[in-house]
Residue frames relative to the residue before (quaternion, step in Angstrom):
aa qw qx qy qz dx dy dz
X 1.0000 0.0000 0.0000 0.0000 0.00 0.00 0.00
X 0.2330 -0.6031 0.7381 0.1926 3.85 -0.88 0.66
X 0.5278 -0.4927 0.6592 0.2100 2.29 -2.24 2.01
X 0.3381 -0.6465 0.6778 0.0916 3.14 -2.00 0.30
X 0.1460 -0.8195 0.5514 0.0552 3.49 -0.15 1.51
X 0.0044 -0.8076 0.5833 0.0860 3.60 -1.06 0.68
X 0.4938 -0.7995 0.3380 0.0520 3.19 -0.65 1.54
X 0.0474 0.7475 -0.6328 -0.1963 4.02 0.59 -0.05
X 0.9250 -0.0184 -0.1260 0.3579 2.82 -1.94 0.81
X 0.0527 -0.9012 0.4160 -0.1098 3.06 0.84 1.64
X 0.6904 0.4324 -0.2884 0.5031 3.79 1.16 0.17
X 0.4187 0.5333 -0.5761 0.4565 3.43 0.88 1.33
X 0.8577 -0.3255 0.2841 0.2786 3.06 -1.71 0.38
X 0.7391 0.3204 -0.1402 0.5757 3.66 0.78 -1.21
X 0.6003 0.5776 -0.3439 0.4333 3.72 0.76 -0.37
X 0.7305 0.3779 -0.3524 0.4465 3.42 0.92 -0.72
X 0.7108 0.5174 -0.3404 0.3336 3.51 1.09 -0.23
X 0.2778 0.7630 -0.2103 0.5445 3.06 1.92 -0.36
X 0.7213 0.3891 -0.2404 0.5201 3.48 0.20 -1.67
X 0.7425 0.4181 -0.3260 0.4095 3.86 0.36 -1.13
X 0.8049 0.2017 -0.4348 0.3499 3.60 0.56 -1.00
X 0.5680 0.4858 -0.5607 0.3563 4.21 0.82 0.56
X 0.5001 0.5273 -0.4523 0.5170 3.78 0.56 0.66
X 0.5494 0.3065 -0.2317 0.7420 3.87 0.44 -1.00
X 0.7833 0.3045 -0.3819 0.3846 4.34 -0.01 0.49
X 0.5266 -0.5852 0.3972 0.4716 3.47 1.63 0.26
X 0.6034 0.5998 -0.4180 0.3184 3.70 0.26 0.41
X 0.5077 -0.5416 0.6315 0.2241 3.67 -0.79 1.40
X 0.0370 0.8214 -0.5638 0.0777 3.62 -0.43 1.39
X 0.0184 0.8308 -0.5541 0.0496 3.87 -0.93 1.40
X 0.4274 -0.7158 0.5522 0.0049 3.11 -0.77 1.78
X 0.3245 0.6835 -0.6522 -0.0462 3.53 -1.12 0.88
X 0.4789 -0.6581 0.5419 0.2096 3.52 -0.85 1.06
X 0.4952 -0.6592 0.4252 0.3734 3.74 -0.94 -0.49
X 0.4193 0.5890 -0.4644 0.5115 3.08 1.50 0.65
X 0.7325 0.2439 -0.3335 0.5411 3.69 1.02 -0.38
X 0.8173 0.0796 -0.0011 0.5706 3.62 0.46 -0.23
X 0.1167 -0.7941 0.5964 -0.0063 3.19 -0.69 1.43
X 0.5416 -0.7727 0.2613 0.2030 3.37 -0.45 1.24
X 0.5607 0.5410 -0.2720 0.5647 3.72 1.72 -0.66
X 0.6002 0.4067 -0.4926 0.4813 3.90 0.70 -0.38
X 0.3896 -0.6871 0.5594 0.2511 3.89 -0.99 0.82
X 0.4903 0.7293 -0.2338 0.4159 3.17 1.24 -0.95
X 0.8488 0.2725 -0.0224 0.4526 3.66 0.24 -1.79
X 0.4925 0.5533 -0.3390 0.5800 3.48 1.90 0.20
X 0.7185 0.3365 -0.2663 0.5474 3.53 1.43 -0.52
X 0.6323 0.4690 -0.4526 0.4189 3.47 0.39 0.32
X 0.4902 0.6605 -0.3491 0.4490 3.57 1.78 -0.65
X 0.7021 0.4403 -0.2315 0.5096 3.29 0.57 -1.81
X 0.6991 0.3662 -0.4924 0.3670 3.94 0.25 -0.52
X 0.7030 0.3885 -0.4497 0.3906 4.04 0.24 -0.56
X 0.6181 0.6319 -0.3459 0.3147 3.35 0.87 -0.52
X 0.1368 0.8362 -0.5112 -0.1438 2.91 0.61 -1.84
X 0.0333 0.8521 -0.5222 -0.0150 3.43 0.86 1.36
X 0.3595 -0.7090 0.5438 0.2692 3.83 -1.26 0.12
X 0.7651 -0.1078 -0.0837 0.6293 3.49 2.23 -0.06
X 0.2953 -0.8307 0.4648 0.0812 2.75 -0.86 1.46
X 0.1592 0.7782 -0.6070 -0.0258 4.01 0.02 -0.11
X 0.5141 -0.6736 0.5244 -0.0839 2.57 -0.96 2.65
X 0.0612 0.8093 -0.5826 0.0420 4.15 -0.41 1.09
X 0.5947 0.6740 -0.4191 0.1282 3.63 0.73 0.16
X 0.0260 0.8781 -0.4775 0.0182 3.73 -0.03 0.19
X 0.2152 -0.7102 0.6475 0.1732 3.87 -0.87 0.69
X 0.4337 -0.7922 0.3647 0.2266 3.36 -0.41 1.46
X 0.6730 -0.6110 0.1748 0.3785 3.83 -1.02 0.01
X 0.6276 0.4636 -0.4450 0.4395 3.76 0.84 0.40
X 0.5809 0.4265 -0.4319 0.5423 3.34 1.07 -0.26
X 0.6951 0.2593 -0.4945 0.4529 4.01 0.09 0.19
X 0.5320 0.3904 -0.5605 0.5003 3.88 0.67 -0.15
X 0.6651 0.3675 -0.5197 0.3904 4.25 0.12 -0.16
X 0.8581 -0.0139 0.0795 0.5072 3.35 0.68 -0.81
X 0.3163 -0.8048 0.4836 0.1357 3.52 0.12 2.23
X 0.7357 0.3817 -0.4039 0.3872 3.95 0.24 -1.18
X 0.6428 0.4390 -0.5049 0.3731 3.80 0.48 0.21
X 0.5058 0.4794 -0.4590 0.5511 4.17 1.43 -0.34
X 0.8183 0.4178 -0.2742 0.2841 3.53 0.31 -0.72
X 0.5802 0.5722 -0.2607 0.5176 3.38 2.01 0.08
X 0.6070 0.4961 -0.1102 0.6109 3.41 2.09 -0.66
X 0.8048 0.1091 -0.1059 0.5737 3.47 0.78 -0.72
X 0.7075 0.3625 -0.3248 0.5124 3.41 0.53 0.50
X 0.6784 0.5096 -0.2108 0.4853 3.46 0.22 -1.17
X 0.6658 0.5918 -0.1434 0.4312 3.24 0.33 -1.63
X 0.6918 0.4964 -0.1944 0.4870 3.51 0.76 -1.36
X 0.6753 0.4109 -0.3174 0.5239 4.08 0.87 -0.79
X 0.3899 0.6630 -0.4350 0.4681 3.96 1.41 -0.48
X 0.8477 0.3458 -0.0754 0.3951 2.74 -0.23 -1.48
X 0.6779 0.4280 -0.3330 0.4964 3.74 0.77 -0.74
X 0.6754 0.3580 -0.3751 0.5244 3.92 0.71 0.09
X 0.6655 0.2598 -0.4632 0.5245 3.99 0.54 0.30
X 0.4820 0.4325 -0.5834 0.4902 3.72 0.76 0.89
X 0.7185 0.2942 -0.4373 0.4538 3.50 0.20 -1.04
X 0.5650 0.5644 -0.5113 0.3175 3.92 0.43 -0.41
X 0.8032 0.2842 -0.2111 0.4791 3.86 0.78 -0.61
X 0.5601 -0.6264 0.3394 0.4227 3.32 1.32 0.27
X 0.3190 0.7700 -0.4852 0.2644 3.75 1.30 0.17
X 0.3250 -0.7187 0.5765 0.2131 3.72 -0.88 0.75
X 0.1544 -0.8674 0.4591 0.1141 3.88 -0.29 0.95
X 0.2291 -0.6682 0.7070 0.0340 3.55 -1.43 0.71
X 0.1947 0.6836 -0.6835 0.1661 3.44 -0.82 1.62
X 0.6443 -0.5597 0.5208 0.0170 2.61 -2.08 1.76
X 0.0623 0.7744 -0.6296 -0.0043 3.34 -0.46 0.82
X 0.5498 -0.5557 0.4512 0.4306 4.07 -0.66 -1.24
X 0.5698 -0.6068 0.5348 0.1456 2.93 -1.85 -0.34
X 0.6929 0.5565 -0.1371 0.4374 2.58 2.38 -0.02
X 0.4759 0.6970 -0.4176 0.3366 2.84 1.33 0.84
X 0.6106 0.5056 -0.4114 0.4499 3.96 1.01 0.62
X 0.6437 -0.6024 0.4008 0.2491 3.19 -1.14 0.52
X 0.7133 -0.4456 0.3713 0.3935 4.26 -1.52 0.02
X 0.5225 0.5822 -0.5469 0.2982 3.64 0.57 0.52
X 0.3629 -0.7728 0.4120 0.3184 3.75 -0.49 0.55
X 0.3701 0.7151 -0.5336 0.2588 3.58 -0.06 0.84
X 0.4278 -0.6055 0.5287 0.4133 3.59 -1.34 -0.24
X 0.2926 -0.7554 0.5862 0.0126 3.62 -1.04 1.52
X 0.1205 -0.7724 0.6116 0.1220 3.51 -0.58 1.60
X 0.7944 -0.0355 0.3463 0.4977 3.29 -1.59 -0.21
X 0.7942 0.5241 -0.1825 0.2475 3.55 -0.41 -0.85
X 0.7378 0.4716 -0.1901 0.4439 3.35 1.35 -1.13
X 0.5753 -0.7092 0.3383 0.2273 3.00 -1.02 0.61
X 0.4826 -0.8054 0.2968 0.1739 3.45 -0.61 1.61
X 0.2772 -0.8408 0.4150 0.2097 3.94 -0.51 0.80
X 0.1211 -0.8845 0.4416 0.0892 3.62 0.94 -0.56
X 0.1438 -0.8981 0.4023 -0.1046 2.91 0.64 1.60
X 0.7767 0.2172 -0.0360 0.5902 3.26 1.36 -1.08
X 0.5310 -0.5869 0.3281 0.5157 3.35 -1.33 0.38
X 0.3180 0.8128 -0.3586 0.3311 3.51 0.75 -0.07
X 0.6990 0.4427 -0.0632 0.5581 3.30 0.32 -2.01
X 0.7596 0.3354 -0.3444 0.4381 3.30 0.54 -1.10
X 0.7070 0.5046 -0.2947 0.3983 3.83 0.65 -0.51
X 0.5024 0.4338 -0.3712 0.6494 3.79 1.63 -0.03
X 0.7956 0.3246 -0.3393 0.3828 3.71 0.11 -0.16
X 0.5847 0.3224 -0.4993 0.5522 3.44 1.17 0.04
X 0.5626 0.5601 -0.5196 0.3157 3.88 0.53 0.32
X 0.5145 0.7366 -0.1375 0.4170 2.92 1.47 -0.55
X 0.6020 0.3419 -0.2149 0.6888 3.35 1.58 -1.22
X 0.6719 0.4534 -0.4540 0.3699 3.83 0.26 -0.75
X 0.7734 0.4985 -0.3446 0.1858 3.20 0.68 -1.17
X 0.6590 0.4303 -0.2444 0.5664 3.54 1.94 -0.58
X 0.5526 0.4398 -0.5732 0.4155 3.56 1.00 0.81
X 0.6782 0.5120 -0.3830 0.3621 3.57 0.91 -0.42
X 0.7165 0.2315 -0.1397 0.6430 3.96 1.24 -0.43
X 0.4413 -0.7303 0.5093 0.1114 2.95 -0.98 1.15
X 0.6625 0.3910 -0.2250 0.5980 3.93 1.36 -0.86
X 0.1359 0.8303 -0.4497 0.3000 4.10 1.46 1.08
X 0.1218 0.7041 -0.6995 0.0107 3.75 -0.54 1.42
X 0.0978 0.8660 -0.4524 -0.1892 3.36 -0.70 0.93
X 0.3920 -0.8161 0.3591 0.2265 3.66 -0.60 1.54
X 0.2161 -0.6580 0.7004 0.1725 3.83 -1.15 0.48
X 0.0401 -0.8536 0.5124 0.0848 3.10 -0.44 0.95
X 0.4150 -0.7805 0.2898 0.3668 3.67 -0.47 -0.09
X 0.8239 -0.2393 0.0956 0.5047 3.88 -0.45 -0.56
X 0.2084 0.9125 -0.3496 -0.0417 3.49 0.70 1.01
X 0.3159 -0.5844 0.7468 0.0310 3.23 -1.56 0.64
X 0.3549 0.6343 -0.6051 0.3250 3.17 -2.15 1.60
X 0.8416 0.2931 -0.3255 0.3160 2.90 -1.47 -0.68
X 0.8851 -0.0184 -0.0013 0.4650 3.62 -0.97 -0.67
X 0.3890 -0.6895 0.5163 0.3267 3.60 -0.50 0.35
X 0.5808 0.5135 -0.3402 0.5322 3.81 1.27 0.20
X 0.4749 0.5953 -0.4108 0.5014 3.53 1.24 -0.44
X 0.5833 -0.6274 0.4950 0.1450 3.39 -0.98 2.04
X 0.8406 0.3163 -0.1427 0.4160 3.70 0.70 -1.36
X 0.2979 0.6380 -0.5924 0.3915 3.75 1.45 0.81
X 0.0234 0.6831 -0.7131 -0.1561 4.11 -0.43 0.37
X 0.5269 0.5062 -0.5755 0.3673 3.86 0.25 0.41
X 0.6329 0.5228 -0.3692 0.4356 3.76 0.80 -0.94
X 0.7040 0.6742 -0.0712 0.2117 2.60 0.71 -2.03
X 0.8046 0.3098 -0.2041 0.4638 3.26 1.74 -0.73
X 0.3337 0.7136 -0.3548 0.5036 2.98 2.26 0.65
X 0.7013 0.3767 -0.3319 0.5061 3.69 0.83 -0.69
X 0.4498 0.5692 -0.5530 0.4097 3.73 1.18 -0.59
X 0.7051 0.4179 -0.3969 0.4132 3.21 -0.07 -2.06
X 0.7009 0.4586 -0.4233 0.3455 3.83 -0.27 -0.90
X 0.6545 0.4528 -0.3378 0.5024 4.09 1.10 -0.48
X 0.7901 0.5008 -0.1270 0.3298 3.42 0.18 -1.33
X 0.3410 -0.7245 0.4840 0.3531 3.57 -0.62 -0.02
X 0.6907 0.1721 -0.0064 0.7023 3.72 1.49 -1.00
X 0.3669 -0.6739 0.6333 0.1012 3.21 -1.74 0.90
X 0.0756 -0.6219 0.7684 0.1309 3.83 -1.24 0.34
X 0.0978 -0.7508 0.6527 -0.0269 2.64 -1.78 1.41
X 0.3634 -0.6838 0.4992 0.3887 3.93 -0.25 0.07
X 0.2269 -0.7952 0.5573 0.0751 4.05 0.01 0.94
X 0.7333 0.3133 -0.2907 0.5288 3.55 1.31 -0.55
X 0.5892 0.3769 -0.4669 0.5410 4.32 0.34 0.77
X 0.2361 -0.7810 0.5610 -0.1403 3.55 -0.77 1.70
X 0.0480 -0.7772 0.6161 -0.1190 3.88 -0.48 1.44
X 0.2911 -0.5847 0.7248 0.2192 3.27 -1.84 -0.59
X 0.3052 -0.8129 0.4830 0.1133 3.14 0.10 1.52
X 0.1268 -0.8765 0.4633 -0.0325 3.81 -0.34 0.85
X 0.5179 -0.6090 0.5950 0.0834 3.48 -0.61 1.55
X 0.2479 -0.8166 0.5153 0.0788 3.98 -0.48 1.15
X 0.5734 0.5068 -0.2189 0.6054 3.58 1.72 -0.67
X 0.6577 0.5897 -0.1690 0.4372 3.53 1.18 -0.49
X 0.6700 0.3944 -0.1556 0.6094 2.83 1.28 -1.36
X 0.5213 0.5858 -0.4018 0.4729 4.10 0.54 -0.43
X 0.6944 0.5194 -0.1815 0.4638 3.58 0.39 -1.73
X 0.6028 0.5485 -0.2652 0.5152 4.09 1.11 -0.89
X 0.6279 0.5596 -0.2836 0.4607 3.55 0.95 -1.30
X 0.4286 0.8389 -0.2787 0.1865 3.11 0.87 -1.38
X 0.7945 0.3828 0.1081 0.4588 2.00 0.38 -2.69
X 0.6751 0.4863 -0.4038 0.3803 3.74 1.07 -0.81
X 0.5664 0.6035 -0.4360 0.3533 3.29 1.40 -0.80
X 0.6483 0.6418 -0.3304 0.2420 3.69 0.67 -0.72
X 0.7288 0.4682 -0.2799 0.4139 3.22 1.38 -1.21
X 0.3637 -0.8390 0.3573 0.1903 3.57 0.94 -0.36
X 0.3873 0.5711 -0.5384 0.4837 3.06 1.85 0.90
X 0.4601 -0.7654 0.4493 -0.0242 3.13 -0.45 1.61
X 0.5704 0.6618 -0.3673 0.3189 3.79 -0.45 0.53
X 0.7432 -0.3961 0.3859 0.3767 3.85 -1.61 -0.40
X 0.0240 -0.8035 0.5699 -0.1705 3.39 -0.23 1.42
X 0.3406 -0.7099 0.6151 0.0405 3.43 -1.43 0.78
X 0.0724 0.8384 -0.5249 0.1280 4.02 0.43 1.10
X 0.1824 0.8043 -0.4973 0.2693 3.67 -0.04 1.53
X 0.3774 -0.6076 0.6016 0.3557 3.46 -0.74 -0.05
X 0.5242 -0.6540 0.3804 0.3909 3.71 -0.89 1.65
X 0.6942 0.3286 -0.5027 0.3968 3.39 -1.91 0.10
X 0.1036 -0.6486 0.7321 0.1804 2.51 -2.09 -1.05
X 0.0044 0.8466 -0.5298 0.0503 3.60 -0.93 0.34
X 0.5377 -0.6984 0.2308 0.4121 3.55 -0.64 0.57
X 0.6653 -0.4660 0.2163 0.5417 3.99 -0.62 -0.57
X 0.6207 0.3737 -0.3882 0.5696 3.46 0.77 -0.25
X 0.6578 0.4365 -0.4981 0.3586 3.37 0.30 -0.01
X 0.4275 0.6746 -0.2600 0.5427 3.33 1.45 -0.55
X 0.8826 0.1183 -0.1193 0.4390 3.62 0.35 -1.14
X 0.3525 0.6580 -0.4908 0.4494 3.16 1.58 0.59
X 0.6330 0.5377 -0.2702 0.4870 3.84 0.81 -1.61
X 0.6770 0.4816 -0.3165 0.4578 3.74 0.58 -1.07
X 0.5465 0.5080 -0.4279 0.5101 3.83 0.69 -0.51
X 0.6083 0.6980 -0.1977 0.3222 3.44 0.55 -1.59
X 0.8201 0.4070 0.0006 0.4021 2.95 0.69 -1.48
X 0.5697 0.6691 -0.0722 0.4717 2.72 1.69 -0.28
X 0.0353 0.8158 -0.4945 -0.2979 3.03 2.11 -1.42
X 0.3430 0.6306 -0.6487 0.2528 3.54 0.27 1.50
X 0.3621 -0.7621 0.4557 0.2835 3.59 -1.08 0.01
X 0.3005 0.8400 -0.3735 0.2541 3.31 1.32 0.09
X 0.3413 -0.7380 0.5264 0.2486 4.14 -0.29 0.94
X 0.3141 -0.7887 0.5283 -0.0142 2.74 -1.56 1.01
X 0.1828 0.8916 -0.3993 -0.1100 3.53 0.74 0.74
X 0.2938 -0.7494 0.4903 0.3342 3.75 -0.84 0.95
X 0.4439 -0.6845 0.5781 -0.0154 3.50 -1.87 0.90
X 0.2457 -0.6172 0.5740 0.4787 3.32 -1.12 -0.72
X 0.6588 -0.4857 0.3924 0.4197 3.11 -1.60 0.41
X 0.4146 0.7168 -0.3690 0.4221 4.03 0.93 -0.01
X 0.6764 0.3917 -0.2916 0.5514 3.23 1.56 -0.52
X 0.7868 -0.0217 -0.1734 0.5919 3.71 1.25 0.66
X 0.2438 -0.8108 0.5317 -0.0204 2.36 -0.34 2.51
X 0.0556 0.7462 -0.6628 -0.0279 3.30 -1.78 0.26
X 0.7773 -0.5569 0.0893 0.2786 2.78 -1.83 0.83
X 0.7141 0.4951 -0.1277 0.4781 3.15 1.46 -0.87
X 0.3179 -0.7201 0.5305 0.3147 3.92 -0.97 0.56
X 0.1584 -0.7534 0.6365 0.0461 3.56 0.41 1.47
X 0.6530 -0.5973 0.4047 0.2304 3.80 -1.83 0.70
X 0.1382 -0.8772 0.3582 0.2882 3.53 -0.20 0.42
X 0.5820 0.4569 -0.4317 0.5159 2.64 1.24 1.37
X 0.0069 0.8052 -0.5691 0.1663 3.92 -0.71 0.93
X 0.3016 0.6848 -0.5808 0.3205 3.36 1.31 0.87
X 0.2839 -0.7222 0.5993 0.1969 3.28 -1.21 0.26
X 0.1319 0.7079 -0.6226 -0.3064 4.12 -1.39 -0.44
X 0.6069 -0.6392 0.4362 0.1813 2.97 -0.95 0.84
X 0.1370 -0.8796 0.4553 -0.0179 3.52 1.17 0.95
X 0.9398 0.0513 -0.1497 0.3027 3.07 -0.36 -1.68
X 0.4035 0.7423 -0.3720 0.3845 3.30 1.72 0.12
X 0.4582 0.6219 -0.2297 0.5920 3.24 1.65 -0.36
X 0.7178 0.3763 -0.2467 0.5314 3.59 -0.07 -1.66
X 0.6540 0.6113 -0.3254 0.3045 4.16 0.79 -0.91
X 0.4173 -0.7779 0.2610 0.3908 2.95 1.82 -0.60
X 0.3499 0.7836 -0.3719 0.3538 3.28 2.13 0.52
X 0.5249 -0.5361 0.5367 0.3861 4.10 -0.92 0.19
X 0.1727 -0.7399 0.4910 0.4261 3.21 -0.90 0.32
X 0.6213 -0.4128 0.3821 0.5455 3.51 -1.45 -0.50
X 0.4777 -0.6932 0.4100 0.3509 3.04 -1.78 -0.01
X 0.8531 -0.1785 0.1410 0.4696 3.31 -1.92 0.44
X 0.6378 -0.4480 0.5048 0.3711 3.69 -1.52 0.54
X 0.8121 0.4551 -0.2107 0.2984 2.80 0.02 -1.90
X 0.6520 0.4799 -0.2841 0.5137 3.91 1.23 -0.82
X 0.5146 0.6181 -0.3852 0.4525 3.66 0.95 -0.77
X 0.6803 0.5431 -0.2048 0.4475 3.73 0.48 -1.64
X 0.7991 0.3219 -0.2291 0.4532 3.46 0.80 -1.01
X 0.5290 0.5922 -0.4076 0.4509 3.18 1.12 0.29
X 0.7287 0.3816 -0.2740 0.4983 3.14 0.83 -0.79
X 0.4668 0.5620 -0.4355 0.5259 3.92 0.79 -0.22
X 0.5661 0.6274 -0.2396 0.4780 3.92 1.23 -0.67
X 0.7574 0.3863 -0.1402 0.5074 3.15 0.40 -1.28
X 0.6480 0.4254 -0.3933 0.4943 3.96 1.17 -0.53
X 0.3629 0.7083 -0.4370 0.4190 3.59 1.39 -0.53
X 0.8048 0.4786 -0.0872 0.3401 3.03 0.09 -2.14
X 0.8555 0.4069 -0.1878 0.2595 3.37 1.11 -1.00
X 0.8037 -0.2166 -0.0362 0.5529 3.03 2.18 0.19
């Protein structure tokens, strides 16, 4: 029998890559956007889960972090709320779940944060992905939830690719600004899907960290992406002061891949090799 993978909010950035690499993995893939199923109605999450009858479900919606610092009871109705929905019409059909959480739950020290450290929740955000997080593995007992790190992918029209995205800059602009002092793990979305995969298989269930290895700050980040590009366009790093926002987001968002390690999985590879791969593959594709 083929497992049947259902995809919430299947028209984001990581979902579409997701969708391709569980097909090319033998999986009966089902897209629902939030135009067909919206993930806060309990109701329209149960009528989904009965025709379907998924065998995994990997949950991808998320209101990003200035819209919950404008307006907290909609982050906490999307990333929280939303997350215990959905985790109780998995455990009701016996469906093994995969929920998206962030990278933003740790605080301005510059280091790489495994699984293990303790979370700071700076924003209302951080704090509303990590209580999804608890809801999402009290409601399903068979509950991987993934932090993922700074990702980039899917369509090259997709607003929230920052790998494309800083390919058409460089091609507009004479000079980039970069913030040299906010620090990620830049994170391959076809990569990161293909990793799940694999965690989904082993069934040691739990809080996982799924990044491409390293980290590096943003201009280092959009320095490599020029690079890779073989553009010639300067990059000049900044502070993040030079693009304020509403929220005091962490300036840190490294990740280690702890238990993905301890699970006995490979990790992914280096940022910096990941990025140029994928600058490859747009090469290749047109």
């Amino acid at each position: 029998m083929t497992d049947k993978l259902l995809i919430t909010g299947s028209n984001g950035m990581f979902a579409t890559d997701l969708a391709k690499a569980a097909q090319e993995a033998g999986y009966d893939v089902v897209g629902l956007p939030h135009q067909r199923m919206d993930v806060t109605q309990p109701a329209q999450v149960r009528e989904a889960f009965e025709g379907i009858r998924p065998t995994l479900v990997v949950n991808t919606p998320d209101l990003g972090v200035d819209p919950c610092e404008e307006r907290p009871e909609d982050g906490y109705r999307v990333n929280t709320w939303a997350a215990e929905v959905v985790g109780r019409q998995c455990e009701r059909v016996g469906a093994t779940l995969v929920h998206l959480s962030t990278c933003g739950v740790f605080g301005d020290e510059v280091k790489s944060y495994s699984e293990y450290d303790p979370v700071v929740l700076k924003t209302q955000y951080a704090r509303s992905k990590y209580l999804g997080e608890q809801a999402a593995a009290r409601s399903c007992r068979r509950t991987f939830v993934v932090r993922p790190g700074w990702l980039y992918g899917g369509p090259t029209d997709h607003r929230k690719n920052f790998v494309y995205q800083r390919y058409l800059q460089a091609r507009k602009e004479p000079v980039l600004r970069s913030a040299s002092d906010k620090h990620g793990s830049p994170t391959s979305t076809m990569e990161m899907a293909g990793k799940i995969l694999e965690l989904v298989r082993t069934e040691e269930y739990g809080l996982y960290h799924v990044t491409n290895e390293g980290g590096c700050s943003r201009y280092d980040y959009v320095k490599a992406i020029v690079d890779a590009f073989g553009l010639t366009t300067p990059v000049e790093p900044v502070d993040s002061s030079a693009f304020p926002r509403l929220a005091s987001v962490p300036d840190c968002e490294i990740l280690d891949n702890l238990n993905v390690r301890l699970v006995g999985l490979s990790p992914m590879e280096p940022w910096q090799e990941a990025i140029e791969r994928y600058v490859r593959t747009l090469a290749d594709a047109g």
